[in-house]
C-alpha positions as CSV (number, residue, x, y, z in Angstrom):
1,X,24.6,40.5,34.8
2,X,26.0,39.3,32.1
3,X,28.6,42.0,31.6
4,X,29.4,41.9,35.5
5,X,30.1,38.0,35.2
6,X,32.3,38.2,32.1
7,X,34.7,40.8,34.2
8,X,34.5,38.8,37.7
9,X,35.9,35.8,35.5
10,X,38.7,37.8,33.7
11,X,40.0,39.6,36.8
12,X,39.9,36.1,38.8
13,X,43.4,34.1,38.3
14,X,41.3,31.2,40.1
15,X,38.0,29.7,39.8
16,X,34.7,31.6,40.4
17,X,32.2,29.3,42.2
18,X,28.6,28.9,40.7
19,X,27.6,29.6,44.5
20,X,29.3,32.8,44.3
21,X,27.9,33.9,41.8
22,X,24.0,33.2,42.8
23,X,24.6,34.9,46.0
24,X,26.1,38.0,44.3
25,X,23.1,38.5,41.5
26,X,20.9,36.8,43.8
27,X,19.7,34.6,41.2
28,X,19.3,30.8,40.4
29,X,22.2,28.5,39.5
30,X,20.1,27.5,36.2
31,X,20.2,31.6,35.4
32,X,24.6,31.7,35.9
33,X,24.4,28.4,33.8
34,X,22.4,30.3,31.0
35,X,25.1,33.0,30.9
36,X,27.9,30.8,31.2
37,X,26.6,29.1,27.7
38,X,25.7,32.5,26.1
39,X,29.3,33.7,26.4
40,X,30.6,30.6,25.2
41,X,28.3,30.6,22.3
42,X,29.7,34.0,21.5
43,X,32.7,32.2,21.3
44,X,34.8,32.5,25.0
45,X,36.3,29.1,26.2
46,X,35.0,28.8,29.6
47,X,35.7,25.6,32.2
48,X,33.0,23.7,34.5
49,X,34.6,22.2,37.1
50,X,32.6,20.6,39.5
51,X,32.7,21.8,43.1
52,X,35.7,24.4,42.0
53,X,33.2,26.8,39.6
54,X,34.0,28.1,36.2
55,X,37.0,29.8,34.8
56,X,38.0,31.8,31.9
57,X,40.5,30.3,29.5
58,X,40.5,31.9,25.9
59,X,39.3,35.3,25.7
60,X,38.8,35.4,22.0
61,X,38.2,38.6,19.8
62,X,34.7,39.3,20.6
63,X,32.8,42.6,20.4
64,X,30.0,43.3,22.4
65,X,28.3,45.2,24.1
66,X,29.0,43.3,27.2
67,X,33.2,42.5,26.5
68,X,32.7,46.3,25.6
69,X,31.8,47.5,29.3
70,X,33.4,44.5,30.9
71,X,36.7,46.3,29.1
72,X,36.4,50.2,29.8
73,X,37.1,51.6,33.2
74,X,38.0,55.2,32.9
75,X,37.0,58.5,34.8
76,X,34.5,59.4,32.1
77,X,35.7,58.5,28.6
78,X,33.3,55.1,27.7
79,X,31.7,55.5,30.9
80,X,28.9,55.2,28.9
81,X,28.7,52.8,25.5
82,X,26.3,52.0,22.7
83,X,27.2,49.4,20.6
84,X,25.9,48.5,17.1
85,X,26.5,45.5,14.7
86,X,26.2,47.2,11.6
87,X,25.2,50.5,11.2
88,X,26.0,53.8,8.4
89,X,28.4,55.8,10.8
90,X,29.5,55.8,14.4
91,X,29.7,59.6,13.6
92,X,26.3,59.9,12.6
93,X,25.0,57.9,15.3
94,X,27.0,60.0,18.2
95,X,25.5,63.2,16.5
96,X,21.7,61.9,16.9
97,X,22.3,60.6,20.7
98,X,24.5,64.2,20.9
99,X,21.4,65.7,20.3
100,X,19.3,63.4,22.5
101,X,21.2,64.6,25.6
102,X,23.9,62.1,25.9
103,X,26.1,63.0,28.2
104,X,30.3,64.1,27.8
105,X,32.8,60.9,26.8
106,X,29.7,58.8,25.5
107,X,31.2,55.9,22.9
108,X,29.5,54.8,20.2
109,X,31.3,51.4,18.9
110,X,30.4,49.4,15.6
111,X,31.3,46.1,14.7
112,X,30.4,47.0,10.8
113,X,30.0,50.8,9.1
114,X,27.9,50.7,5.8
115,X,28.6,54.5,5.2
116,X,31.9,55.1,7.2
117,X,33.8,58.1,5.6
118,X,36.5,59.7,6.3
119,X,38.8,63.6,5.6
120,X,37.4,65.1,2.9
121,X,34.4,62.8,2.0
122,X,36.7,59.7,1.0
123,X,34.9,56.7,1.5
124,X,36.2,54.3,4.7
125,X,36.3,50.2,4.1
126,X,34.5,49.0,7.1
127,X,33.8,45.1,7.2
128,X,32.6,43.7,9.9
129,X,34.4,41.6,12.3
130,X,38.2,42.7,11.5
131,X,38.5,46.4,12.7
132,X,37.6,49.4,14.8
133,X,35.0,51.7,14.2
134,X,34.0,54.3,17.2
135,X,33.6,57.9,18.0
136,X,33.7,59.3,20.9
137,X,31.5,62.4,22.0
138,X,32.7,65.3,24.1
139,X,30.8,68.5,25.4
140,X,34.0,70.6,25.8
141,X,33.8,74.2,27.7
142,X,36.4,76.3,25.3
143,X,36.0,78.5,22.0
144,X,35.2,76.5,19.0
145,X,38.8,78.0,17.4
146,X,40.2,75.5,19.9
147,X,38.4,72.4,18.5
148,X,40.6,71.8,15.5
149,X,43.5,70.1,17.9
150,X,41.3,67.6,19.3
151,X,42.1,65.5,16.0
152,X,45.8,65.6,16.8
153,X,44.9,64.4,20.3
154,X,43.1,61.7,19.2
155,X,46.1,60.7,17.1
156,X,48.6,60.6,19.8
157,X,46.4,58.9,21.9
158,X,45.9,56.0,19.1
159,X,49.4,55.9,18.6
160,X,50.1,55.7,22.2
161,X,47.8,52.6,22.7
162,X,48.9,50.8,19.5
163,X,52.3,50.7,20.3
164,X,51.7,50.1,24.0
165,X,48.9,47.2,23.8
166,X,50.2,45.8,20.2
167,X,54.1,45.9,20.5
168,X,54.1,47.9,17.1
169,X,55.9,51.5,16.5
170,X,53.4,53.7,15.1
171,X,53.8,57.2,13.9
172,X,51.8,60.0,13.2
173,X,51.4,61.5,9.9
174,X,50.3,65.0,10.2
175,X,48.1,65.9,11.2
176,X,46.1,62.7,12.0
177,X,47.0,59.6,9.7
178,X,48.1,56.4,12.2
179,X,50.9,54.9,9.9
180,X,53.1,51.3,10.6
181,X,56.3,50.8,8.5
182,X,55.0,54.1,5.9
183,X,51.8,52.8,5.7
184,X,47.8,54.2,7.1
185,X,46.2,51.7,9.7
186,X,44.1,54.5,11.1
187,X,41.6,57.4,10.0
188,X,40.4,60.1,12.2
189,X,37.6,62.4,11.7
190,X,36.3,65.2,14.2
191,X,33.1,67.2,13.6
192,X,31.5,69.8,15.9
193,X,28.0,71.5,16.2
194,X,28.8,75.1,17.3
195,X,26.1,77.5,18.5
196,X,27.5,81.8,18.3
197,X,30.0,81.8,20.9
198,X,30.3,78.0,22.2
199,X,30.4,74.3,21.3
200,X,27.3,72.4,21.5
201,X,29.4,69.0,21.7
202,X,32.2,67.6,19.5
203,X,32.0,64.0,17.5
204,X,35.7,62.2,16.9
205,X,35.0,59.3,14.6
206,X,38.0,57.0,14.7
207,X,38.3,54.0,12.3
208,X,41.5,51.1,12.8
209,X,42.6,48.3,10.8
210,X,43.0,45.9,13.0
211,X,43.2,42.3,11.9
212,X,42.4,43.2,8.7
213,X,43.9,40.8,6.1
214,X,43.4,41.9,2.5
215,X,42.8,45.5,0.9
216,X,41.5,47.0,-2.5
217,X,44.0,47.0,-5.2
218,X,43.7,51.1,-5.3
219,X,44.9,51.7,-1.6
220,X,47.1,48.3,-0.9
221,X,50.5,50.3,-1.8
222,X,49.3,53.0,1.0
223,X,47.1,50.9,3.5
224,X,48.0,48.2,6.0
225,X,46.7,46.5,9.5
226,X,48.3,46.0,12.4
227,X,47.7,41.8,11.9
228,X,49.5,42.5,8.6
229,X,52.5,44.5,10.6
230,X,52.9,42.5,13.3
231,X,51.7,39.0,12.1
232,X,49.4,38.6,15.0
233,X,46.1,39.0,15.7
234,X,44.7,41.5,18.6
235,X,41.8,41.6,20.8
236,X,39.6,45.3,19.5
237,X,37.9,45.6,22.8
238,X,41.2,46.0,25.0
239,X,42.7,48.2,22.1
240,X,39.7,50.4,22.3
241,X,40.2,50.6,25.9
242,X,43.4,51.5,25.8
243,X,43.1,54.2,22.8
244,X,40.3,55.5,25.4
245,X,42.9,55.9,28.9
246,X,45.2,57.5,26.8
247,X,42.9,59.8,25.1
248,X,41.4,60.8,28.5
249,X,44.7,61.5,29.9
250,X,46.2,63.6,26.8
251,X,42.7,65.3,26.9
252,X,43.1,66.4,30.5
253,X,46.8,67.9,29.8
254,X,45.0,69.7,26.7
255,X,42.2,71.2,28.9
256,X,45.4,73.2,30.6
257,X,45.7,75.6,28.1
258,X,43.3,74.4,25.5
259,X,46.2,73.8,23.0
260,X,49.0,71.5,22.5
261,X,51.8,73.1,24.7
262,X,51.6,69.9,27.2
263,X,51.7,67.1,24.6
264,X,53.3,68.8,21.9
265,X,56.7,67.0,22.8
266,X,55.8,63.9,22.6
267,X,53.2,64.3,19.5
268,X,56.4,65.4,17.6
269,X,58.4,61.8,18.5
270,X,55.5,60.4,16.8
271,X,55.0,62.5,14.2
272,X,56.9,60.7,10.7
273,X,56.9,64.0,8.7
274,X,59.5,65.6,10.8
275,X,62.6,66.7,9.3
276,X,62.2,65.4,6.3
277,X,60.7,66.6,2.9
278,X,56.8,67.2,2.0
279,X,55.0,69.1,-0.4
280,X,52.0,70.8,0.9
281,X,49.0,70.6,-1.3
282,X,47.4,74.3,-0.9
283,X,44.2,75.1,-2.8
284,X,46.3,78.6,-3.1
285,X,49.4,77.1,-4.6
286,X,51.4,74.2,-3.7
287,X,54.8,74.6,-2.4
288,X,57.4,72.3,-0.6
289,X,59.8,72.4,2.3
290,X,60.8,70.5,5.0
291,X,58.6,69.5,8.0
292,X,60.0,70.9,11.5
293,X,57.0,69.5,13.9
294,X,54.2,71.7,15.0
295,X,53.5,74.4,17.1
296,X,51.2,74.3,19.8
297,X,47.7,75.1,17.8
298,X,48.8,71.7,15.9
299,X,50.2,73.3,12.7
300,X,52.8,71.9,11.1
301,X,55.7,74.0,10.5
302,X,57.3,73.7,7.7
303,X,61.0,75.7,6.5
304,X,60.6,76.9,3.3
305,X,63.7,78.6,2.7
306,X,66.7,79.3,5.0
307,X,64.5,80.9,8.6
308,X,61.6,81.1,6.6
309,X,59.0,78.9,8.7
310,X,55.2,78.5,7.3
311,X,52.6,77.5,9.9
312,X,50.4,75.0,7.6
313,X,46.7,75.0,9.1
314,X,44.9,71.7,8.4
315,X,41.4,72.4,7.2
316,X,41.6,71.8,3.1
317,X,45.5,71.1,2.6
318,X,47.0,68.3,2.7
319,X,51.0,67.1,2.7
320,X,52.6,64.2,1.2
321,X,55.8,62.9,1.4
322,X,57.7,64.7,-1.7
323,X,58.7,60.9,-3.2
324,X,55.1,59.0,-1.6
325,X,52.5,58.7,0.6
326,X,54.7,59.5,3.8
């Protein structure tokens, strides 16, 4: 009830009567009155106005369970939500319920990661109460060759939603590093359990600095937030929402011909490495060129010489910037 009363008073531009709201539950005005002061203990400013009702003022940066699913309205990507206050890794977690039978687009959120990681087996900062932390799970009926570009989807689709619910420009830097003004705010990992010949279900673990305000000394030269960029604070739950719409929308023009061909336009306005310089950190032998966007598997083509393109694959390489980060 809760979660239903927290939306009715968000979507209302007016008053919503105490009446109302015992006829629509069918419940006691001393039970609306107990959730009214639960919400405002978890800090939303709500007004009493006698014989008018009560009405949302300040929607602070909450994260719940209930702001969660009062937030997400998609087809099927958050249709279903767990939500944690602390726990090791949303990717971990979406794995066990994965193989507990929950179902395709299931998000797991956390307001706190203890064991977060990220590409490679890097360690992710994850305090609580400042950022994003959520994967999402998807039971996806193509080859498992095809799974790879679902990290470049995801990073469009973060892109998208920064810049379209946090008046920021954000670019991609390949294949799936959010940056703002050359620096990372956001980390994507995708993992997959693959039985011979199909996917069993896919995990995209997705972590954003969001009103994050300081950073260790080793990674402050190469890390930022999007409070730090924009010098405002932002609301997670809507962000998450929105990261969510666009994801299910790029992952519908994906499921067209299980590669990039549809999105691979606009991926490339994003993406920060393009046309300029990189060096491309190959376990074979590094070698550098210049960055020309990516073809429609999601590698990133790079010119090595005059008409000599190389299709980079993801997995273990990695490309820098040849003078930094980006």
């Amino acid at each position: 009830m809760k979660t239903e009363i927290l939306t009715l008073l968000r979507e209302s531009e007016d008053y919503v009567s105490g009446q109302e709201l015992c006829n629509r539950f069918g419940v006691s005005r001393t039970a609306v009155w107990k959730v009214m002061n639960q919400l405002k203990e978890e800090g939303y400013v709500i007004e009493a106005v006698q014989n008018k009702g009560y009405k949302l003022k300040e929607n602070p940066d909450v994260l719940s369970l209930s702001e969660l699913k009062s937030r997400i309205h998609n087809r099927w990507a958050g249709n279903t939500v767990y939500f944690y206050e602390e726990t090791g890794s949303t990717n971990i977690d979406a794995k066990r319920l994965a193989e507990e039978g929950a179902p395709h687009g299931t998000v797991v959120v956390a307001d706190k990661q203890n064991a977060g990681r990220g590409r490679r087996g890097r360690v992710w900062q994850s305090p609580s109460g400042k950022d994003i932390y959520f994967t999402l799970l998807l039971r996806p009926d193509f080859e498992p060759d095809k799974a790879a570009a679902l990290t470049l989807v995801m990073a469009l689709s973060v892109a998208q939603a920064v810049e379209g619910s946090c008046a920021v420009q954000a670019g991609i830097k390949w294949p799936n590093d959010i940056v703002v003004n050359g620096k990372k705010v956001c980390g994507i990992l995708t993992e997959m359990n693959v039985e011979p010949g199909y996917i069993q279900y896919v995990v995209i673990g997705v972590g954003i600095n969001v009103n994050l305000e300081d950073f260790p000394e080793e990674i402050v030269k190469t890390a930022t937030s999007l409070l730090l960029e924009s010098k405002a604070e932002w609301p997670r739950a809507e962000l998450l929402q929105s990261v969510l719409k666009c994801f299910e929308d790029n992952y519908e023009k994906f499921l067209r011909t299980h590669d990039l061909t549809d999105i691979k336009e606009e991926y490339t306005k994003h993406l920060v490495n393009c046309n300029r310089e990189v060096r491309v950190l190959d376990p074979k032998g590094e070698f550098e060129g210049i960055a020309r966007g990516i073809n429609a598997a999601g590698e990133l083509l790079v010119e090595t010489e005059k008409d000599k393109i190389v299709e980079v694959y993801a997995g273990e390489v990695s490309v820098r910037g040849l003078y930094g980060y980006v």
